[in-house]
C-alpha positions as CSV (number, residue, x, y, z in Angstrom):
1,X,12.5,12.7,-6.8
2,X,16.1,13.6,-7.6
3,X,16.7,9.8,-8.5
4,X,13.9,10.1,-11.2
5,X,15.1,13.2,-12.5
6,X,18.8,11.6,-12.5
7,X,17.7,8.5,-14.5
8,X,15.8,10.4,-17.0
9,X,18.8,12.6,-17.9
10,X,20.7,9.7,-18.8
11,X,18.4,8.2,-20.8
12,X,17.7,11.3,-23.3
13,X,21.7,12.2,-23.3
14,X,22.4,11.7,-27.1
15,X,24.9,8.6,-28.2
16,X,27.4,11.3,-28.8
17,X,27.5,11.7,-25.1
18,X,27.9,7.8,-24.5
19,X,31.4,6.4,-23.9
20,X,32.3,3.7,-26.5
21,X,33.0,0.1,-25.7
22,X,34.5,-2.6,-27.8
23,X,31.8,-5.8,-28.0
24,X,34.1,-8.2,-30.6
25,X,36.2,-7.8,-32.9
26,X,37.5,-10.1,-35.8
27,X,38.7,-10.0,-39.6
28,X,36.6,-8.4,-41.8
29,X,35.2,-11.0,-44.2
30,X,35.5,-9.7,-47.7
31,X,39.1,-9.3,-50.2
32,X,37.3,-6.5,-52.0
33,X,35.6,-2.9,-51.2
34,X,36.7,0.2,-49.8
35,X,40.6,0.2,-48.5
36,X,41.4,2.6,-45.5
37,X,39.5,3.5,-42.3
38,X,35.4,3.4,-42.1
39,X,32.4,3.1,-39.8
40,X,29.0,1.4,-40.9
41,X,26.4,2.5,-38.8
42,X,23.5,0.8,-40.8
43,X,23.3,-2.5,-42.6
44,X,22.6,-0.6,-46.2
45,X,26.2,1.0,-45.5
46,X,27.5,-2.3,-44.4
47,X,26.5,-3.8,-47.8
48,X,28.2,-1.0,-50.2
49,X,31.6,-1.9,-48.5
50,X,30.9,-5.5,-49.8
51,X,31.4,-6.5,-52.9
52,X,27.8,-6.8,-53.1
53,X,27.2,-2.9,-53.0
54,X,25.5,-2.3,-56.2
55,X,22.6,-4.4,-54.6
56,X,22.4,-3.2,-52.1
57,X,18.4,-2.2,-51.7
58,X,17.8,-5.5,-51.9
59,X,16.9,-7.3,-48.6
60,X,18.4,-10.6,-49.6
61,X,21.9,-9.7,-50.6
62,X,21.8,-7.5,-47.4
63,X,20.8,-10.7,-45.2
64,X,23.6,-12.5,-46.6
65,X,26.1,-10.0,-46.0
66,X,25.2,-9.8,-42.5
67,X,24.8,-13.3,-42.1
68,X,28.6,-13.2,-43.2
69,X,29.6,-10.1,-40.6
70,X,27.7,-12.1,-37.2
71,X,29.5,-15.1,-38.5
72,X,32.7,-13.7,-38.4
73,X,32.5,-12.1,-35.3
74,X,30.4,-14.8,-33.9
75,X,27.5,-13.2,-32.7
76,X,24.0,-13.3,-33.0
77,X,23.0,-10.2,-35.0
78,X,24.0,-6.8,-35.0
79,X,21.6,-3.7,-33.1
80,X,22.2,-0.9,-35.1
81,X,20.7,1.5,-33.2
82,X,23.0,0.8,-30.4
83,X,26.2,-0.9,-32.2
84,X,28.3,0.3,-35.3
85,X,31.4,-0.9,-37.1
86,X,34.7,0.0,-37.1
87,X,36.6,-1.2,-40.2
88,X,40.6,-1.1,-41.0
89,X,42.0,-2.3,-44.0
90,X,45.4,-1.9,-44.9
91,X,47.5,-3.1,-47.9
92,X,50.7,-4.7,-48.2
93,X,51.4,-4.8,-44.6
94,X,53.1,-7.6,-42.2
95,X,51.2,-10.6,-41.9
96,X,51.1,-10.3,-38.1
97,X,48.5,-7.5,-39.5
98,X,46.7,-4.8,-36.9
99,X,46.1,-4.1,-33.6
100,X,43.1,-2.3,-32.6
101,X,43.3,-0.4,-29.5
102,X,42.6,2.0,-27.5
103,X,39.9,3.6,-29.0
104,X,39.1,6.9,-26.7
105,X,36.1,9.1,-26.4
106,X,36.8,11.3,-23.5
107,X,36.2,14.9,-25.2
108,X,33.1,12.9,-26.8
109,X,32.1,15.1,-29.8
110,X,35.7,12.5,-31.6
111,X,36.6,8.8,-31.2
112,X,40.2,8.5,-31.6
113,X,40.7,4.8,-32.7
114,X,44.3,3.8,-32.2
115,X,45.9,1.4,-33.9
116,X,49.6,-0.7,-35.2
117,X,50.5,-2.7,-37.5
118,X,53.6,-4.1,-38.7
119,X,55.6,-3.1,-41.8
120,X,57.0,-5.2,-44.0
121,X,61.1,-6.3,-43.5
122,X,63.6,-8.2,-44.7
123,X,63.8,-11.9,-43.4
124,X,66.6,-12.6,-40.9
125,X,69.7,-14.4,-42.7
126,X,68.3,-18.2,-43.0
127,X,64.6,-17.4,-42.9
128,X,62.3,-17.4,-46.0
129,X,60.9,-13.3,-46.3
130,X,57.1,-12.8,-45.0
131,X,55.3,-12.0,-47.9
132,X,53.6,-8.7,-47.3
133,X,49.6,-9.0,-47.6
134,X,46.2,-7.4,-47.7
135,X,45.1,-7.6,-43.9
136,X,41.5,-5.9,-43.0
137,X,40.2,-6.2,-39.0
138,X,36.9,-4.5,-37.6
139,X,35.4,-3.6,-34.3
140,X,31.5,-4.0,-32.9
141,X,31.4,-1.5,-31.0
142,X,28.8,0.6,-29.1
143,X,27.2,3.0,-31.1
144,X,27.7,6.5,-31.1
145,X,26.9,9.4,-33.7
146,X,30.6,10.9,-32.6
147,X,33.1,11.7,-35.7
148,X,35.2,8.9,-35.4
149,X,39.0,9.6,-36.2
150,X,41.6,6.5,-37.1
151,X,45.3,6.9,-35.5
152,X,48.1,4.2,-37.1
153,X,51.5,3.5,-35.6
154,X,54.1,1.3,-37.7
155,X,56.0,-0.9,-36.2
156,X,58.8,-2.9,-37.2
157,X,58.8,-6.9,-35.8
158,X,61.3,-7.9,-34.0
């Protein structure tokens, strides 16, 4: 009896209550849309940060856009009702670009995503200077309805 009771509670906790794990991650595939921090929890938010976002009712442009996202992060198709995005873009940065990680949802009403990336430096005497570029990474992750707050460290490579 208690075991019944038990499993039902943790199927009707809300998502907020659900810790959050990373599934993939890989570089986001489009040069243009929004620049910062975001989460796309549905496909009709995934297309307005593409560069296809004024169309994005229409179910053909959003098919090709997430034909484009699965490919990138090789996977089959996205659940949104139990996966979201985490997206990072950053300009001008180090071409090493960003490191995602940890992302923490202890308190679980906030996800804190962590993250570095590396500025940009003068070249060593005798090496040609990286050229600082436009690096953008995100996250499959498990869903949850949780505010989700983005934490970046700089660092400086060695």
């Amino acid at each position: 009896m208690w075991l019944k009771i038990a499993l039902l509670c943790s199927i009707i906790v809300p998502a907020v209550n659900q810790p959050v794990a990373v599934l993939k991650e890989a570089s986001w595939p489009f040069t243009t849309g929004p620049t910062d921090m975001f989460v796309v929890r549905s496909v009709k938010k995934l297309v307005e940060a593409s560069p296809q976002r004024t169309r994005s009712e229409q179910p053909e442009v959003q098919q090709r856009v997430m034909d484009e996202v699965t490919k990138a992060l090789k996977v089959k198709d996205i659940d949104w009702k139990t996966q979201m995005l985490l997206v990072i873009r950053l300009k001008q940065i180090h071409p090493r670009g960003i490191i995602v990680g940890p992302i923490d949802n202890h308190n679980r009403s906030e996800i804190a995503v962590n993250y570095t990336y590396w500025r940009p430096v003068e070249a060593r005497e005798g090496d040609p200077p990286p050229m600082p570029t436009d690096v953008a990474t995100m996250v499959l992750v498990t869903r949850s309805d949780a505010k989700v707050k983005f934490t970046g460290s700089e660092r400086t490579p060695k």
